[in-house]
Structures are given as C-alpha cells and as structure tokens.
C-alpha positions as a printed Julia matrix, in Angstrom:
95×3 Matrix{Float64}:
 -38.51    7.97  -13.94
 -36.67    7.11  -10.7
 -33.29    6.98  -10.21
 -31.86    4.26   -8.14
 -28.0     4.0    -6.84
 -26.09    0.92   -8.02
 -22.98   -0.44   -6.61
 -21.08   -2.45   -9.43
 -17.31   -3.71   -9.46
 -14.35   -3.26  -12.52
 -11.75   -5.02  -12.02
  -8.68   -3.53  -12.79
  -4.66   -4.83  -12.99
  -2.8    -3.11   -9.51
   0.42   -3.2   -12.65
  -0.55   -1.74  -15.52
  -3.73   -0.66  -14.67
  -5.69   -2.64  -17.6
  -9.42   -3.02  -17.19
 -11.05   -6.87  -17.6
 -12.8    -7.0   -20.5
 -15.8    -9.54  -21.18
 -13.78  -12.44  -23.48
 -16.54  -12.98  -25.91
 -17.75   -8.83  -25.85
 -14.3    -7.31  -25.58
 -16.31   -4.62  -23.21
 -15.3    -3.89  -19.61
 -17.16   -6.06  -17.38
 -19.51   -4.94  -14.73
 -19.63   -7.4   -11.35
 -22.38   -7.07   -8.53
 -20.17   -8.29   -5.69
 -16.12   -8.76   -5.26
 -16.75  -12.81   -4.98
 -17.84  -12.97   -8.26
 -15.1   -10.61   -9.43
 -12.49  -12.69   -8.36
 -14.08  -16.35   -9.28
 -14.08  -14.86  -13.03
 -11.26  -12.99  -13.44
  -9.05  -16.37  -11.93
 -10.73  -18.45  -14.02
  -9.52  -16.34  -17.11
  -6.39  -16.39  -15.58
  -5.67  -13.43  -13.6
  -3.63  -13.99  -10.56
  -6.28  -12.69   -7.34
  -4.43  -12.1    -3.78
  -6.15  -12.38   -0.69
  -8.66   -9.86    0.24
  -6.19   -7.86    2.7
  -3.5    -7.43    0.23
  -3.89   -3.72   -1.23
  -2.89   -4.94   -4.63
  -4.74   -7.75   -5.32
  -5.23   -8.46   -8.77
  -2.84   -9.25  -11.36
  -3.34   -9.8   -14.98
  -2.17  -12.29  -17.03
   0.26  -10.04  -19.46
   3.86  -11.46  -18.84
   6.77   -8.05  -19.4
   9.05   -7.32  -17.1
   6.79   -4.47  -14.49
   3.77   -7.81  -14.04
   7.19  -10.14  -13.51
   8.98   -7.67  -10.87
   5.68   -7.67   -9.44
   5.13  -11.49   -9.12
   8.68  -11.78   -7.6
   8.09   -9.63   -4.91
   5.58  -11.67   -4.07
   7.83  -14.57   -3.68
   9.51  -15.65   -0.46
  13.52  -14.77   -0.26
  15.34  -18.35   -1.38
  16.65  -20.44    1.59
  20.34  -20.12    2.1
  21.52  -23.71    3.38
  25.03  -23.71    3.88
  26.13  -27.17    6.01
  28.62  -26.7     8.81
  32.47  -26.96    7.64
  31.44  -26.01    3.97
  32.23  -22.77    2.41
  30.11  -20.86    1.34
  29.41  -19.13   -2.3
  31.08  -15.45   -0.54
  33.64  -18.01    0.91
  32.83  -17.83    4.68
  33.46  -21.16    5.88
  29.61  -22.36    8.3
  31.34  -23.19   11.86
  31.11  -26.72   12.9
C-alpha cells in the first residue's frame, strides 16, 4: 500500500484557540487550500483578516478575551475639538 503526503488545513480561533467544527458533523473540518478555509468559516460567521495579518481568524464566541481582541482591531476614535471650544480635559483648541 503506498503512502502518499497530504497537505490539509484546520482552522483554528488566534483567541481561544477553538477548532471549526463541520455544523451538521460536529467534527473538525479538514480544508484542501486556505481559500476555501476562509470562504467557509466567514460564511458561518467567523471574522477572517487579511492574509498578512498573523492572527487572522476569529470565531464567533462573544466574552470579553474575542471582544479585547476585536477592539484592537479598531481604529483609535477621532478627537475633534473646534477652535475656541474647550475641550473634555479643559484645554481650550486655539483659534
């Protein structure tokens, strides 16, 4: 019998490090390529990052380590302050 080498994908969450699982078989699924990986795994709602990110996929659980995570991935808020207004630590924006 010959032996042959097989390259296969799991995806795992970069958070909590939980494996996908087939929906219907509950078993850890098994993906030929990382294109297919990700087209799955977003459609069943795991968030997937671009390819150069080094943690790219997220799953869907919502506690407090996946949230930290998601807000980190969010940009910083805008500070507008308009000139002559003070501002919330009560500098005052120069005209």
């Amino acid at each position: 019998m010959p032996l042959s080498v097989r390259h296969v994908y799991v995806v795992m969450c970069d958070v909590c490090r939980a494996e996908y699982t087939d929906p219907e078989t509950e078993v850890v699924a098994w993906f030929e390529d990382e294109t297919s990986a990700e087209q799955i795994t977003r459609a069943d709602g795991w968030l997937i990052l671009a390819r150069p990110w080094p943690d790219r996929f997220i799953c869907p659980r919502s506690d407090a380590d996946h949230q930290a995570r998601m807000d980190d991935l969010m940009p910083p808020e805008p500070v507008i302050q308009i000139p002559g207004q003070l501002g919330l630590d009560g500098t005052e924006e120069p005209w």
